[in-house]
N, C-alpha and C positions, 0 to 999 in steps of 0.2 A: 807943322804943328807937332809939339812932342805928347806920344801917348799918354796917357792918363795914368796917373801911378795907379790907382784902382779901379778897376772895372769890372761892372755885373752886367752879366748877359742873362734877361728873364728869358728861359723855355720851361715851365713846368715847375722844375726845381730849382736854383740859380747856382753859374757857374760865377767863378773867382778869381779874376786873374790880375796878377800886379805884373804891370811895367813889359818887356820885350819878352816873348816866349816862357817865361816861366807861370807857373801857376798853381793853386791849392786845390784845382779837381770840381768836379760839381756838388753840390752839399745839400742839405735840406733845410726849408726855413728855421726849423729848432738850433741847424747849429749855424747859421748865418750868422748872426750879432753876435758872439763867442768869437769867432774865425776874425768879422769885422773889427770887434774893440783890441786882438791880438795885432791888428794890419796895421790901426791907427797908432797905437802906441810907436811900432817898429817906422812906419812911414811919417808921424807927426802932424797929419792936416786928416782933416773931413771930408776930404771931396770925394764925392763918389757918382761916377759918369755909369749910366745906366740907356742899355741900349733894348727894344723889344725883338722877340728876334724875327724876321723875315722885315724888319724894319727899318732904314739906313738911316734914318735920325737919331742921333746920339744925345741926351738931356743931362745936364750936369746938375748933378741935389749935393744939396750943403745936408750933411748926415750929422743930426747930434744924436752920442749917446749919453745915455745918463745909468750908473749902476740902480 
């Protein structure tokens, strides 16, 4: 299965990371949706795969934003 173009990992604050090794760092919820609506534009789709951490279940949310 191919990674998920976008991926947040909840610990506390959330990390960010698109696609193979690269990534935009850990963020705080104020700038999460900013970072997000930037990711979507450049990526094109909503999906967003969200993991808890110490938890190997992976859960895919359909993310809409709205300005």
């Amino acid at each position: 299965m191919d990674p998920p173009a976008l991926g947040l990992v909840l610990r506390g604050g959330y990390s960010l990371a698109q696609g193979k090794g690269g990534g935009i760092g850990v963020c705080s919820v104020a700038r999460l949706l900013p970072l997000l609506r930037n990711t979507k534009r450049k990526l094109g789709n909503c999906d967003v795969w969200i993991r808890a951490e110490g938890d190997r279940t992976t859960y895919k949310a359909q993310l809409t934003l709205m300005d």
